[in-house]
C-alpha positions in Angstrom: 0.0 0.0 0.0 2.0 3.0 -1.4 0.2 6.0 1.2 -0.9 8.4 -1.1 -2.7 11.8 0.1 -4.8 14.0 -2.3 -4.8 17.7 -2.8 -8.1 18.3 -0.9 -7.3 16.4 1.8 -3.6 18.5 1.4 -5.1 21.9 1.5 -7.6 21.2 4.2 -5.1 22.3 7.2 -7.8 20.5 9.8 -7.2 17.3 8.3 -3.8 17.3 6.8 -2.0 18.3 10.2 -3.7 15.3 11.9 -1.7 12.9 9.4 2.0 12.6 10.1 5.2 10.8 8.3 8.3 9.1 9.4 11.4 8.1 8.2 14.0 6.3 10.2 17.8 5.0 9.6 18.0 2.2 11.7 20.0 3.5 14.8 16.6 5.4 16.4 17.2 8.5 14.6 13.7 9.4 12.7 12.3 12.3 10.5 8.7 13.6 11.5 6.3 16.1 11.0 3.1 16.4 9.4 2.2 16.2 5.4 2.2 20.1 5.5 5.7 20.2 6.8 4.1 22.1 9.9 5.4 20.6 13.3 2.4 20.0 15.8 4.9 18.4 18.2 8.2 19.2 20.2 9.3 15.8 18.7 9.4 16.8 15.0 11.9 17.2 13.1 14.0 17.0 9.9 17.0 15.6 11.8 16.4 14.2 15.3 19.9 12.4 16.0 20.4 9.3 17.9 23.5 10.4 19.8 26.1 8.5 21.7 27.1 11.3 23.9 25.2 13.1 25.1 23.4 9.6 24.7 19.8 10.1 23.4 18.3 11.7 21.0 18.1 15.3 19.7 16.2 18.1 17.5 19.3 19.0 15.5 17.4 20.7 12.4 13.9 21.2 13.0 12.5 22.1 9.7 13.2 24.1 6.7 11.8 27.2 5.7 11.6 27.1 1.9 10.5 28.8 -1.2 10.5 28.5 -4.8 11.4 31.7 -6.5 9.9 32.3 -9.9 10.9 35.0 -11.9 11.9 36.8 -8.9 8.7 36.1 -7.2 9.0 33.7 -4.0 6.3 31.2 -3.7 6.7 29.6 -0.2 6.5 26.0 0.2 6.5 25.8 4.0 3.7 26.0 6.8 4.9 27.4 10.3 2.3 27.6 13.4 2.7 30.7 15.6 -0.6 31.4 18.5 -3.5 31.8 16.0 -2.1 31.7 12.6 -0.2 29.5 10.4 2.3 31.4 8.4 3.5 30.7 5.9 0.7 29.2 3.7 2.8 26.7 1.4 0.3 24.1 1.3 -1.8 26.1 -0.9 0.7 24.5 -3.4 0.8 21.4 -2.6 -0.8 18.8 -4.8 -0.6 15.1 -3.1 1.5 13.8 -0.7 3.3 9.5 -1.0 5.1 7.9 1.4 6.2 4.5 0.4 10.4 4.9 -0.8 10.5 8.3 1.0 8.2 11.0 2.0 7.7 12.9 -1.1 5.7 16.2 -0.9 4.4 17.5 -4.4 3.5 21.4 -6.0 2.2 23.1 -8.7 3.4 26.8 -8.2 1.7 28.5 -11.3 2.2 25.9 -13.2 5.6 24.6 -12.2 5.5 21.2 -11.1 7.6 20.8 -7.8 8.8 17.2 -6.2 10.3 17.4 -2.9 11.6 14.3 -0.9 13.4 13.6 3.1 15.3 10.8 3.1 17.3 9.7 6.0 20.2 7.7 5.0 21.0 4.3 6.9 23.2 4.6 10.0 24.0 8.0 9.9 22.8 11.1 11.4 22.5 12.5 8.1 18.9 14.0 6.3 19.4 14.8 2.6 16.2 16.8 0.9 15.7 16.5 -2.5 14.1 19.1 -5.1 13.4 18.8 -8.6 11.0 19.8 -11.4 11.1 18.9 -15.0 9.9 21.4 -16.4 10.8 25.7 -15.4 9.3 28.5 -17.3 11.2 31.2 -15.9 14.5 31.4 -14.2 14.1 29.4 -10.8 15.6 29.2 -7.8 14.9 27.7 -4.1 15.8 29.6 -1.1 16.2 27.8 2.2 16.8 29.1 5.7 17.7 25.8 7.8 15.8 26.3 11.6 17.9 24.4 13.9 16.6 23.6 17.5 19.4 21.7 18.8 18.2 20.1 22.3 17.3 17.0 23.7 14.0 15.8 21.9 12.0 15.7 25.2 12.8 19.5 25.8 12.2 23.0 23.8 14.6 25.9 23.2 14.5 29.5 23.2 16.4 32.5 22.1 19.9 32.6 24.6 23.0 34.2 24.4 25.0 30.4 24.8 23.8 29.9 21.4 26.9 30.2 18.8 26.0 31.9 15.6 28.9 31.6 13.3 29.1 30.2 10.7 32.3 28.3 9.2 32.8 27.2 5.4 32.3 23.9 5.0 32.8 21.3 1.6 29.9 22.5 -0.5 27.8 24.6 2.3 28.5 25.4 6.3 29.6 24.2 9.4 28.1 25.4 12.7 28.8 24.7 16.5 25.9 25.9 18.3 26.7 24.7 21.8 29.3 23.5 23.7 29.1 19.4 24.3 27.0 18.7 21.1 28.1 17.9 17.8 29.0 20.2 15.4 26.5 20.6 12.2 26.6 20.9 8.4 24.7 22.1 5.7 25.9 21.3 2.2 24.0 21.2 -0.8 24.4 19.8 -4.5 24.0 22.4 -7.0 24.9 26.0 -7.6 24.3 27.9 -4.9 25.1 31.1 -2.6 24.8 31.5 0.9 24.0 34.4 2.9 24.8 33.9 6.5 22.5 36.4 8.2 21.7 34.5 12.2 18.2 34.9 13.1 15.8 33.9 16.0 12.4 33.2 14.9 9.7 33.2 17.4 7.0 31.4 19.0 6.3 28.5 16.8 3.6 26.7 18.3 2.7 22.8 18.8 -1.1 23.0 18.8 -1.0 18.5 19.8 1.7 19.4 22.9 -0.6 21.9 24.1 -3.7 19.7 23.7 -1.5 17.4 26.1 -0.7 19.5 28.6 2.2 20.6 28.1 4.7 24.0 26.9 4.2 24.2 23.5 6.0 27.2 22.3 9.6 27.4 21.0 12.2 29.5 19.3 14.3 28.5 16.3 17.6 29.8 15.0 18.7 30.4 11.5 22.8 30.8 10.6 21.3 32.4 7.4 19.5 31.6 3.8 21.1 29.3 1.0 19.8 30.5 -2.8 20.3 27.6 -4.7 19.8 27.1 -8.7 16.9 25.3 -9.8 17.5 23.9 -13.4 15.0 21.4 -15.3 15.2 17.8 -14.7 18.4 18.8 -12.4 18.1 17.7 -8.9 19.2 19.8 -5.8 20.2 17.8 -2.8 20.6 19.2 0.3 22.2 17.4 3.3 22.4 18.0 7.3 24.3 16.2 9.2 26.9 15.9 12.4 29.8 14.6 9.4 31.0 16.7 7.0 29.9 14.2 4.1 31.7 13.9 0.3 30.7 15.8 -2.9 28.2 13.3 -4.2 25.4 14.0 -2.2 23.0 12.5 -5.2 25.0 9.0 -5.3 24.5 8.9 -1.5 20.7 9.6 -2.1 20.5 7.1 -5.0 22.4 4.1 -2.7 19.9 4.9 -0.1 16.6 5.1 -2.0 18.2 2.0 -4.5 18.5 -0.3 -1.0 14.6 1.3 -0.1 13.7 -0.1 -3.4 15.3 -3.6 -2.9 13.8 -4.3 0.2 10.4 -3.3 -0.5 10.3 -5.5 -3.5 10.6 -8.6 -0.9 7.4 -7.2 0.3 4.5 -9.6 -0.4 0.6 -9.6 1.5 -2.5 -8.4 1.8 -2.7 -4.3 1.4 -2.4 -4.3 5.4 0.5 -6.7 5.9 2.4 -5.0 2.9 1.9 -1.3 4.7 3.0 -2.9 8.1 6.2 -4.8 6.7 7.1 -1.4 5.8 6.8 0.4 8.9 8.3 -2.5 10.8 11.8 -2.1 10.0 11.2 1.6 11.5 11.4 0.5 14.7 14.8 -1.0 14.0 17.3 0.8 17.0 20.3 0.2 18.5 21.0 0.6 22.0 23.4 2.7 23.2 26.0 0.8 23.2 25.2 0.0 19.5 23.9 -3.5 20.3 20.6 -4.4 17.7 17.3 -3.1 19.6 14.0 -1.7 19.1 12.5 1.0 19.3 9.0 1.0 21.4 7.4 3.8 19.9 7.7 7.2 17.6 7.8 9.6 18.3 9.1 9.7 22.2 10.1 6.5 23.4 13.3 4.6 23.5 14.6 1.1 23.8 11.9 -0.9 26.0 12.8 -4.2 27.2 8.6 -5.7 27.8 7.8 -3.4 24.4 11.0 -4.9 22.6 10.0 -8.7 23.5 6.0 -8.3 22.6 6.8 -7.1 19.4 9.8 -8.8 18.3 7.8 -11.6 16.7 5.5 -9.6 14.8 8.3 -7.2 13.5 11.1 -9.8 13.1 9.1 -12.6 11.9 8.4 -12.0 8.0 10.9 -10.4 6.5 14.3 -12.3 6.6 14.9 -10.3 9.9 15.5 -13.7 12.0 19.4 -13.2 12.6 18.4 -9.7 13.9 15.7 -11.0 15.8 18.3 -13.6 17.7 21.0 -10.4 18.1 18.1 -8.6 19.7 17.7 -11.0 22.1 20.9 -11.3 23.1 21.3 -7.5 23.7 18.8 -7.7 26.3 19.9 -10.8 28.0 23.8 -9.4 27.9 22.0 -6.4 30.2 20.3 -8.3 32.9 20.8 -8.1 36.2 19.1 -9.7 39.3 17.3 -12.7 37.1 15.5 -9.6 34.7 16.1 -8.4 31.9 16.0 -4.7 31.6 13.0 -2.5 31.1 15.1 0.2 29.7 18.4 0.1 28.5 20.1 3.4 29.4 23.4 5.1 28.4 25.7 3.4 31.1 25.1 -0.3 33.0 23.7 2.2 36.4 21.3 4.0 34.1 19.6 0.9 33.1 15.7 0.5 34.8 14.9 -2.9 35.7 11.5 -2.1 37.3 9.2 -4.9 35.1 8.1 -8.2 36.7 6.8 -9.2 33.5 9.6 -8.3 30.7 11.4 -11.2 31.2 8.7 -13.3 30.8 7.9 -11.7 27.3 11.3 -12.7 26.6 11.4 -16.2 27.1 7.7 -15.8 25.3 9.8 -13.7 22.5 12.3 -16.9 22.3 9.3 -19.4 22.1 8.5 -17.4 19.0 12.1 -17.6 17.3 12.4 -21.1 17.6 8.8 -21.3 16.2 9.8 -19.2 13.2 13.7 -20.9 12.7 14.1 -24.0 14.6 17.5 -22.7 15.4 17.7 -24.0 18.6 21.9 -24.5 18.6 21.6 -20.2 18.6 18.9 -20.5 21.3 21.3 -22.4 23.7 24.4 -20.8 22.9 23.0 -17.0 23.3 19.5 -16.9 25.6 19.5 -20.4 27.4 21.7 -19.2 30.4 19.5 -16.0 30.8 16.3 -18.3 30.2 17.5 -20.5 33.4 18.4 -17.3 35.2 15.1 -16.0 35.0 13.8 -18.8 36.0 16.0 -19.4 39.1 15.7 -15.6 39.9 11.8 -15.7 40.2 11.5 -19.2 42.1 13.9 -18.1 44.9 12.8 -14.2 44.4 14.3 -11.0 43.5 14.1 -7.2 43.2 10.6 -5.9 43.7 9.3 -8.3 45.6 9.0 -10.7 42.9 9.4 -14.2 44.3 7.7 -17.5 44.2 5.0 -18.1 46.5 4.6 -22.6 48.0 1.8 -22.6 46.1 4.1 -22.3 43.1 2.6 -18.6 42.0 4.6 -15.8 41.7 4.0 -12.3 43.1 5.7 -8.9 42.4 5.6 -5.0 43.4 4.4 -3.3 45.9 1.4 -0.6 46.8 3.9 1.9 45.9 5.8 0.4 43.1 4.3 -1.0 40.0 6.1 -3.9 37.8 3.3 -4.8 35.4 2.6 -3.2 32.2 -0.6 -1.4 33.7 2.2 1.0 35.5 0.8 4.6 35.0 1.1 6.6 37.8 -0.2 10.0 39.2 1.3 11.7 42.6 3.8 9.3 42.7 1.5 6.2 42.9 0.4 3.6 40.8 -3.1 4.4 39.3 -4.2 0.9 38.8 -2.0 -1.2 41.7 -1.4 -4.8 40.7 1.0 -5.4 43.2 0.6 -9.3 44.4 -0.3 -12.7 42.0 -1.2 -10.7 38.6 -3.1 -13.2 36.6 -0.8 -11.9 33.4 2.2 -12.4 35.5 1.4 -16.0 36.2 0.3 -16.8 32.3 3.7 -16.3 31.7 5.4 -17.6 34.4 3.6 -21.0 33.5 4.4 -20.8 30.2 7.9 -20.1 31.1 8.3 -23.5 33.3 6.4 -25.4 30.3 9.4 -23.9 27.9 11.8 -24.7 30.0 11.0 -28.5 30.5 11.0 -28.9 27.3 14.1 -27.1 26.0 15.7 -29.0 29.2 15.4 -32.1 27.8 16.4 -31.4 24.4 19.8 -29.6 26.0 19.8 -32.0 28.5 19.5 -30.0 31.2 18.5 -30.3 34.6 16.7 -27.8 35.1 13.8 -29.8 32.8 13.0 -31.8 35.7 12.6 -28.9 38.1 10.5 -27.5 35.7 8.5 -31.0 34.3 7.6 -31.3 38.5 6.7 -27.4 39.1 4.4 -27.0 36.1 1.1 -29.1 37.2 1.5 -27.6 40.8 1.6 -23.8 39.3 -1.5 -24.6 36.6 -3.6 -26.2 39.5 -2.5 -23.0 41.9 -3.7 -20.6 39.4 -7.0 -22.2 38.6 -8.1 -22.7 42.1 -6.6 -18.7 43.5 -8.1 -17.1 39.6 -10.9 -18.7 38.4 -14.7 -17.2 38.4 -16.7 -20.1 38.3 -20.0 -17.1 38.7 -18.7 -15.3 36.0 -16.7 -17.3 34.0 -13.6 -15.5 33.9 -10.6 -14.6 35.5 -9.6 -12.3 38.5 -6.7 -9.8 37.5 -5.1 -10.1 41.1 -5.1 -11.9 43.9 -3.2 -10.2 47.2 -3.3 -12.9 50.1 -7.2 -13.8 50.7 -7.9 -10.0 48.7 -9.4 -10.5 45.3 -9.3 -8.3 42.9 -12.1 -9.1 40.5 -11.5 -5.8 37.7 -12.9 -7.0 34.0 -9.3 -6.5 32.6 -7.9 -8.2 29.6 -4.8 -9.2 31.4 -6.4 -12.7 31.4 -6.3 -13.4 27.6 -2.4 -14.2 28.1 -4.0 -17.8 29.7 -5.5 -18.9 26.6 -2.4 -17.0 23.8 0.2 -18.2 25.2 2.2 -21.6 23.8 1.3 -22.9 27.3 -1.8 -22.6 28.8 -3.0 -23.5 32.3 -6.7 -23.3 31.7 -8.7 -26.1 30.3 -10.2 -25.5 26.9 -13.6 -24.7 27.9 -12.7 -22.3 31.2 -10.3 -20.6 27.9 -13.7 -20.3 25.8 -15.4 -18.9 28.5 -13.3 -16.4 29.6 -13.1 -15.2 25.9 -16.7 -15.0 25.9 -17.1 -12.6 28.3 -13.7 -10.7 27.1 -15.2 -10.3 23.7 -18.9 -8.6 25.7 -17.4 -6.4 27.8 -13.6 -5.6 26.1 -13.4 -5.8 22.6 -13.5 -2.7 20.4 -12.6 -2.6 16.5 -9.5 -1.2 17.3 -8.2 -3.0 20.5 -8.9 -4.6 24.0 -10.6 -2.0 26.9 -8.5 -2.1 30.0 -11.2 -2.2 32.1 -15.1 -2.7 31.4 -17.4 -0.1 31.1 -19.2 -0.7 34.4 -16.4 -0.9 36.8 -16.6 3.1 38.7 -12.9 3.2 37.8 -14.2 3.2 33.6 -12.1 6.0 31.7 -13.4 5.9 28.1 -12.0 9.0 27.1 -8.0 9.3 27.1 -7.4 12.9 26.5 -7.2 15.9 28.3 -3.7 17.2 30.7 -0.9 14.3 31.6 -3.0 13.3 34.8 -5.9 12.8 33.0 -4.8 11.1 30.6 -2.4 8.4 33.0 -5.7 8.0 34.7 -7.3 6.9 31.6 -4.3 4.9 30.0 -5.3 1.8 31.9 -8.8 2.0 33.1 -10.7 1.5 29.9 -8.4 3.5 27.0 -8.2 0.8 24.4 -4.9 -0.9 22.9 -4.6 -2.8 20.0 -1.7 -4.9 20.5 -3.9 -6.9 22.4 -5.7 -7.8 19.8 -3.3 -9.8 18.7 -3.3 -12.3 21.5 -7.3 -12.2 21.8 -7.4 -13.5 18.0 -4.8 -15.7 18.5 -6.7 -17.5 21.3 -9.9 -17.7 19.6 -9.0 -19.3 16.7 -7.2 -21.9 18.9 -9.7 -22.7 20.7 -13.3 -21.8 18.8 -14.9 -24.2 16.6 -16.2 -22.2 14.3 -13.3 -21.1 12.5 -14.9 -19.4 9.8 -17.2 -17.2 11.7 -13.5 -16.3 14.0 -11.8 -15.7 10.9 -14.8 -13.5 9.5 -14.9 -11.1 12.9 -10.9 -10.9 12.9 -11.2 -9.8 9.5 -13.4 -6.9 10.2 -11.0 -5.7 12.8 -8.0 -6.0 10.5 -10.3 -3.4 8.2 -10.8 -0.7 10.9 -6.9 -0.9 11.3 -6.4 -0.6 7.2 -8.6 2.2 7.5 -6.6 3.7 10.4 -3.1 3.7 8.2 -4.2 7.2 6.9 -5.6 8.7 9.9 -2.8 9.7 12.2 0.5 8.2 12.0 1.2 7.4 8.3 1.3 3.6 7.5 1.1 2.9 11.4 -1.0 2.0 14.1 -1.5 4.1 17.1 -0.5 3.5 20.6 -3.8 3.4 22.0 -7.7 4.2 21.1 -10.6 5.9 23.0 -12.3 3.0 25.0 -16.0 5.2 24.2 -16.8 5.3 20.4 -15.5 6.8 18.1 -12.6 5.3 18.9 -10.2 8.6 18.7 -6.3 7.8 18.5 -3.8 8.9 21.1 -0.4 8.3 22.1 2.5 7.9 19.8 1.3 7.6 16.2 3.3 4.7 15.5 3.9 2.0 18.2 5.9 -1.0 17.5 4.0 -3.3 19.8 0.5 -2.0 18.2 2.4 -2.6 14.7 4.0 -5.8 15.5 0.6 -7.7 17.2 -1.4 -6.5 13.9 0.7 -7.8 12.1 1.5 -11.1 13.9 -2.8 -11.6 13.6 -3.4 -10.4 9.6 -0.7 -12.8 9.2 -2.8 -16.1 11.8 -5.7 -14.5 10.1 -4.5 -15.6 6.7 -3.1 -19.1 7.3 -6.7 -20.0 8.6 -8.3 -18.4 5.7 -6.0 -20.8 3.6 -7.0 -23.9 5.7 -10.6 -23.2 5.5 -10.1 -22.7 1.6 -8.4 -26.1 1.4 -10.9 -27.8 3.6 -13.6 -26.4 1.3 -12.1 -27.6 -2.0 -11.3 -31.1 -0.6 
């Protein structure tokens, strides 16, 4: 599905600044913004850098401000916000917008047809913009003032005196150091040119979505001056930022990048859906700091998530030849554990790292479950993960950080009223908005599952740690039965603290019926999916919590304690989805009418792909209809479980179709 976006919807600024682009290179470093080239977000950006030190990621060049001149006459091509106005109004000019090889931005300025194209290029923190028109009636030229922010990604910037505003010549263009400890940055462009250096503050450009959440959303941007550059027919100008000084052949570096684009999307193969995800998965692809394989959870603010990484590794790993980065990935998290986990977030040193998940470890022996499913390889599977499986293992029985430890009855139970180690972990005033702290019924799905994997692998390594595991298995299934089961309501309870029962209508409990392992009998699994599919189930994603419980958000919106104290008490996500489809077409009978109800669902998320983030699925929905995106606009969990199902969707559609024709 090549993501294509009409002039109507183009010059419609309501519309077209809901629908935003991205372009990554592989290390975390992205491009953003919306079609119009008008930022909406502190996080947009031509150039945000994935930087080693200062480790993280920063606005280098926010945007462009750009303008073909015609005959003397400048037409402008860009779209600033300031409070009440947008200025200038380029998209009057713009004609359609495609993102499938690159964002590509068209316009027809009196006539003259105008491409213009952001490309990152792979491994680098490098941008190069493209312009070109085949045909000029007049002598034409584009004039470019680069706006650089230069700050941490998180943060904004105004106009200071610690800013430094000259300007050095540089191969081709200029060479800036704005501040003392970041990287030095250059502009160089490809094609005749002048520039004028002439440093410049502009102010008050506002983010109209950070302000919606709560937040500042007003910065300052600063100019080192304006490049003219010649515009010739059918003669491309390429213009490059960067922290490197790069070679004069800007447009053989664009070609290599957009010829490997081209390669791998021809490997691309599906349904419309599945082809438009494929795409977006390798977006996620990160490194961590250390410049170990990772992913990325989410665009445009998050970073490398060890629970996020492990949940969507099999969806964005799985289909596209990615298996030996799949493994790598893997092993970069187990090489971080510490105390029997695996880290929840992988920071710039071993001290910064966060190890505050009871359940991320869990997802990754799930995540390894998944490889072995896909490769078989299970000679890697010993010789990276298999110690960090058994140290998991070991690190939970005998307990660990957090509280998490294993109870006699062979349960486990983690956190505490203050700290929260599931994934439901929002918290407002310093405490946790929905406390899980005790047996979490998720937590115990996957701790089963976990024993269950490692009996088996055991005895193919021959370890002896199967028959720990072979023994504890039965008594953990049987514990969590008799301490979660609703015989009344036929369901599960979310937590159990001691002889306190929590008895929330979460969806935490689908992970005893998707997992490889299940301790529920077949027809407790149908049950419970029964009444997750009345009281959860939207189009777009499992409720956290049902509509009747007091607790019910079904609006997530409004300032950051608002919306934390919607994000898990009935805000929708969709990456659970996944593991709700995957269930009930293991387990249902009817495997047509399953396939024909997933089906539906995988059309609302097609028909998502153009209504926020471009080619991606949101981070969450509105629990209350209509189901209104929010959080990031492209999450890789959301991405990867959508994918993982249009994918179990289509194998059963292919069994039923064989069935039939026998």
């Amino acid at each position: 599905m090549a993501l294509k976006i009409d002039k109507e919807i183009c010059i419609n600024a309501n519309r077209s600044l809901a629908l935003e682009w991205l372009d990554t290179n592989g290390t975390g470093a992205y491009a953003s913004s919306t079609i119009l080239g008008c930022h909406t977000r502190r996080y947009h950006g031509l150039l945000v850098a994935r930087l080693a030190k200062p480790a993280g990621k920063f606005v280098l060049l926010s945007k462009l401000d750009d303008a073909l001149v015609l005959g003397g006459r400048e037409h402008p091509l860009s779209v600033h916000a300031y409070p009440g106005i947008l200025y200038p109004t380029g998209h009057r000019y713009l004609t359609g917008f495609e993102d499938r090889i690159a964002p590509t931005f068209t316009y027809d300025v009196g006539g003259t047809a105008l491409r213009k194209q952001v490309a990152l290029l792979a491994g680098r923190n490098t941008v190069i913009i493209r312009y070109e028109a085949a045909e000029l009636g007049a002598s034409a030229k584009i004039r470019v003032k680069p706006l650089l922010a230069y700050r941490d990604h998180h943060a904004l910037t105004r106009e200071n005196l610690f800013l430094r505003v000259r300007t050095f010549p540089a191969r081709e263009g200029f060479k800036i150091d704005p501040y003392e400890g970041l990287p030095p940055f250059f502009v160089q462009i490809e094609g005749r040119f002048e520039f004028f250096p002439a440093p410049t503050w502009y102010r008050n450009f506002e983010y109209h979505r950070d302000d919606r959440r709560g937040f500042a959303a007003h910065e300052d941007l600063f100019s080192p001056g304006v490049f003219e550059i010649d515009l010739l027919p059918g003669k491309p100008i390429h213009l490059s930022a960067s922290v490197e000084e790069l070679p004069d052949r800007l447009g053989g570096m664009w070609e290599e990048e957009l010829d490997a684009r081209r390669a791998r999307d021809k490997k691309v193969r599906g349904p419309a859906l599945e082809k438009a995800l494929l795409r977006t998965a390798r977006k996620f692809h990160s490194v961590d700091p250390h410049g170990r394989p990772a992913l990325c959870a989410g665009y445009p603010w998050f970073l490398e998530w060890g629970r996020d990484a492990m949940i969507s590794l099999p969806g964005l790993m799985s289909y596209d030849g990615e298996a030996e980065r799949y493994l790598e990935v893997l092993r970069t998290f187990a090489a971080h554990r510490r105390h029997g986990l695996i880290p929840n977030f992988i920071g710039a040193t071993d001290e910064a790292n966060a190890y505050n998940s009871a359940d991320a470890s869990l997802w990754f022996a799930y995540a390894v479950q998944k490889y072995l499913e896909l490769t078989k390889d299970h000679a890697g599977v010993k010789g990276a993960v298999w110690d960090a499986l058994k140290d998991v293992f070991e690190s939970y029985r005998r307990g660990t950080i957090h509280g998490i430890r294993m109870l006699p009855s062979g349960l486990v139970e983690a956190g505490t009223p203050e700290v929260q180690v599931t994934w439901m972990d929002a918290m407002v005033d310093g405490r946790p908005v929905t406390p899980r702290n005790g047996c979490a019924v998720e937590l115990n799905a996957l701790w089963y599952n976990l024993v269950c994997e490692l009996a088996e692998l055991g005895t193919r390594f021959k370890d002896p740690v199967a028959e720990d595991a072979a023994a504890l298995a039965p008594r953990i299934a049987a514990a969590f039965n008799e301490a979660f089961w609703l015989e009344g309501e036929g369901r599960l309870a979310d937590v159990v603290r001691g002889d306190e029962v929590d008895t929330s209508m979460r969806p935490n409990q689908i992970f005893a019926a998707s997992l490889p392992h299940s301790p529920l009998e077949a027809d407790r699994a149908l049950r419970m999916l029964d009444a997750v599919r009345r009281e959860l189930v939207t189009p777009l994603g499992l409720r956290t919590l049902t509509p009747g419980h007091p607790d019910y958000r079904g609006r997530y919106q409004g300032d950051s304690r608002a919306r934390d104290t919607a994000y898990h008490n009935g805000t929708a996500w969709p990456w659970l989805l996944g593991h709700y489809g995957e269930a009930l077409l293991r387990l249902t009978a009817d495997k047509q009418a399953a396939v024909n109800t997933l089906t539906r669902y995988l059309d609302a998320f097609e028909r998502h792909l153009d209504e926020e983030g471009l080619g991606a699925i949101s981070e969450v929905f509105d629990g209350d209809p209509p189901p209104t995106p929010g959080g990031c606009f492209a999450q890789a969990w959301s991405v990867a479980e959508i994918l993982r199902l249009s994918k179990i969707v289509e194998r059963e559609r292919k069994k039923l179709s064989r069935r039939q024709a026998r």
